[in-house]
C-alpha positions in Angstrom: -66.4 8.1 7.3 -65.2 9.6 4.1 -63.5 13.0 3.8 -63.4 15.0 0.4 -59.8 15.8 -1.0 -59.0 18.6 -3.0 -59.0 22.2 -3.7 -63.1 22.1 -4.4 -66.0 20.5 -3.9 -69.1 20.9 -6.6 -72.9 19.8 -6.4 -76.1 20.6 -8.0 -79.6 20.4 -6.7 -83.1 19.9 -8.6 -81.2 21.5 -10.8 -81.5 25.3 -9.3 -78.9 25.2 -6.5 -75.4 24.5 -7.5 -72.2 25.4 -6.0 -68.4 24.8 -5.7 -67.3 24.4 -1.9 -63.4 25.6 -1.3 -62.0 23.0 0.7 -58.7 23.0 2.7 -56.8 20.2 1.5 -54.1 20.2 4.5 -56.9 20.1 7.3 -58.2 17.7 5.5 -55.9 15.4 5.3 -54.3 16.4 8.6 -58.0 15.1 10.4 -57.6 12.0 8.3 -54.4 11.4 9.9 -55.4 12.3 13.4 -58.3 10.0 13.1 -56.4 7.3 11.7 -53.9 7.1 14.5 -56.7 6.7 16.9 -58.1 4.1 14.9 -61.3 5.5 14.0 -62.4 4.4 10.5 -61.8 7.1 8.1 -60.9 7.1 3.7 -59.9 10.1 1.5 -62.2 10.5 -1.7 -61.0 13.2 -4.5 -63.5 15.7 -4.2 -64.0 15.7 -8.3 -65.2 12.4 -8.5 -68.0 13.0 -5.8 -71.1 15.3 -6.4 -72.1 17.5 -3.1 -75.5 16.5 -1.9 -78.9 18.2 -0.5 -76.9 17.8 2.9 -73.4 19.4 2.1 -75.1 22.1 -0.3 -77.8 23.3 1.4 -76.1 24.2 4.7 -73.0 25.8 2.2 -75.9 28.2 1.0 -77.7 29.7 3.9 -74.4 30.0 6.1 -71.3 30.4 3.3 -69.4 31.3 1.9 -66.7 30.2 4.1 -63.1 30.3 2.9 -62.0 26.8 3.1 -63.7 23.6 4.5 -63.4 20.0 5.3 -66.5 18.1 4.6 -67.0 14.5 6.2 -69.6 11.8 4.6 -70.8 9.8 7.3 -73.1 6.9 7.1 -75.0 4.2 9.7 -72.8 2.0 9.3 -69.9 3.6 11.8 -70.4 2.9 15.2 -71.4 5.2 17.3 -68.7 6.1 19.5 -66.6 6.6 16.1 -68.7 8.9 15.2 -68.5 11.1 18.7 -65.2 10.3 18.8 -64.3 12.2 15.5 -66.8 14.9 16.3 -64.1 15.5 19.7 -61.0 15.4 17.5 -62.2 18.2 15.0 -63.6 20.5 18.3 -60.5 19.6 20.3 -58.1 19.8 17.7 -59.7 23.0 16.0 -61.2 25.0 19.1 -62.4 27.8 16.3 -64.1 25.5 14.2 -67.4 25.4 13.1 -69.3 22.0 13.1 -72.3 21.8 10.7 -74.3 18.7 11.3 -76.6 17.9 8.0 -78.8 15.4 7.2 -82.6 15.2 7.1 -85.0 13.2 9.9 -87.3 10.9 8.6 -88.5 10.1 4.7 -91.5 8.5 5.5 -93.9 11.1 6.0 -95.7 11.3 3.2 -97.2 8.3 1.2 -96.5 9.5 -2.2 -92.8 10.5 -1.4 -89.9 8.1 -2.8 -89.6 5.8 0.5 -93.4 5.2 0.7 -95.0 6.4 4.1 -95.5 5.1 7.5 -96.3 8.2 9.1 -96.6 6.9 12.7 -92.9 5.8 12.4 -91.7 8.7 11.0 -93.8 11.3 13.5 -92.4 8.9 16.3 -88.6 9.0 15.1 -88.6 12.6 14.1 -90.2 13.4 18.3 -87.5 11.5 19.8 -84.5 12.9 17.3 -86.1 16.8 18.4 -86.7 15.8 22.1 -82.6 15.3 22.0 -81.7 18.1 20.6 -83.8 20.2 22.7 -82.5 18.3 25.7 -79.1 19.3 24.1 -78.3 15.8 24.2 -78.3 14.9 20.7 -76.3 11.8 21.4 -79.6 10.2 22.6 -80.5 10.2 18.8 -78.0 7.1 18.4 -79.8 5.5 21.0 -83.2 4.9 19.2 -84.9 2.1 18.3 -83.3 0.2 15.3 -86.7 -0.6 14.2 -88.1 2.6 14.8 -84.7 4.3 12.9 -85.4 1.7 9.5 -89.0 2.2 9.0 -88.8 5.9 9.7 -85.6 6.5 7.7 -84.0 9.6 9.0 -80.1 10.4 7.9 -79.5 12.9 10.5 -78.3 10.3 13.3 -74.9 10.3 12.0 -74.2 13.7 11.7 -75.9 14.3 15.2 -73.4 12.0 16.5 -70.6 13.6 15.1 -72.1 17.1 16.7 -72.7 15.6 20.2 -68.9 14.8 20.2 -67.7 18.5 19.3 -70.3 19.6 21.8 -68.5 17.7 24.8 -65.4 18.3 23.7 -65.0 21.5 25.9 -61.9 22.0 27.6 -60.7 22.5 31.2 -62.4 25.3 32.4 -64.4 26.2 28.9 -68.1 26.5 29.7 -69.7 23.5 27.9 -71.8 24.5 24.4 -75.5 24.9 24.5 -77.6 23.4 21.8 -81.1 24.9 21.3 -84.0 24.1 18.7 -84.8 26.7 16.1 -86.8 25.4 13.9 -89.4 21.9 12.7 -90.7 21.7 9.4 -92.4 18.9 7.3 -92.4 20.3 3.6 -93.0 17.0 1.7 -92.0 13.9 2.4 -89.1 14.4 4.5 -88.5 16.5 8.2 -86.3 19.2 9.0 -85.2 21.2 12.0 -82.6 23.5 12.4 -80.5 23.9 15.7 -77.7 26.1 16.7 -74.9 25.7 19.5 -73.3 28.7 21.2 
């Protein structure tokens, strides 16, 4: 996992959507420490040699501005139970902290995208990534098929694994979060849904 340092974060898109995130340096590098003391595998980048992507700017758009954030990169290559367990330190160490999960389900949709297609993959993946989510239990996501997750190509799993760990992070006594399904599209080659927690 990769945190950004600095005072701001910038990112362009296609070329229409750019933006400049705030981020809050001392959170920042106070979760780095945190996780690091627990063992769980986390670097600082400076935030103004790294571009924002689809996933950071996208989310920054529809639900910012916010005043300050700290924005994680995470990838499938940290295990699993990494990934929940620094989705539990943020929620547990933050309790007023929103957690925004972004990454897109599969990229194998359509033929003629990037990645190529294999449809029956990617319809499979994306119905097993939604049935978890809907379940609330978006930690099932991790538990896919590693063939099914390399031909379908989805990069939500990560952050989905980060979110299940914030979501059982509740404390003694705290009712436990809800996660409902908003939203499945398919708008070219790539899937999207949109969930919220309460």
């Amino acid at each position: 996992m990769t945190l950004l340092e600095g005072t701001a974060a910038r990112g362009e898109v296609a070329g229409r959507l750019t933006g400049e995130l705030p981020l809050d340096r001392g959170l920042t590098v106070q979760l780095a420490s945190r996780a690091r003391r627990l063992g769980l595998p986390v670097g600082l980048r400076d935030a103004g040699t790294s571009s924002l992507d689809w996933g950071a700017l996208i989310p920054w758009a529809l639900l910012g501005p916010w005043p300050a954030a700290v924005v994680a990169l995470v990838g499938a290559d940290v295990p699993r139970e990494a990934l929940q367990a620094f989705g539990r330190l943020v929620a547990a160490a933050w309790p007023r902290t929103a957690v925004v999960a972004s990454g897109d389900l599969s990229h194998v949709h359509d033929p003629r995208g990037p990645y190529g297609g294999a449809r029956d993959a990617a319809q499979a993946c994306d119905e097993a990534v939604l049935a978890a989510v809907a379940r609330g239990e978006p930690e099932a996501a991790g538990a896919l098929d590693a063939d099914l997750v390399r031909r379908a190509k989805p990069d939500a799993i990560p952050p989905l694994l980060v979110l299940a760990g914030a979501l059982r992070a509740a404390g003694p006594g705290d009712p436990p979060l809800a996660l409902r399904l908003l939203a499945y599209a398919v708008p070219t080659y790539f899937g999207m849904a949109v969930a919220a927690y309460a």
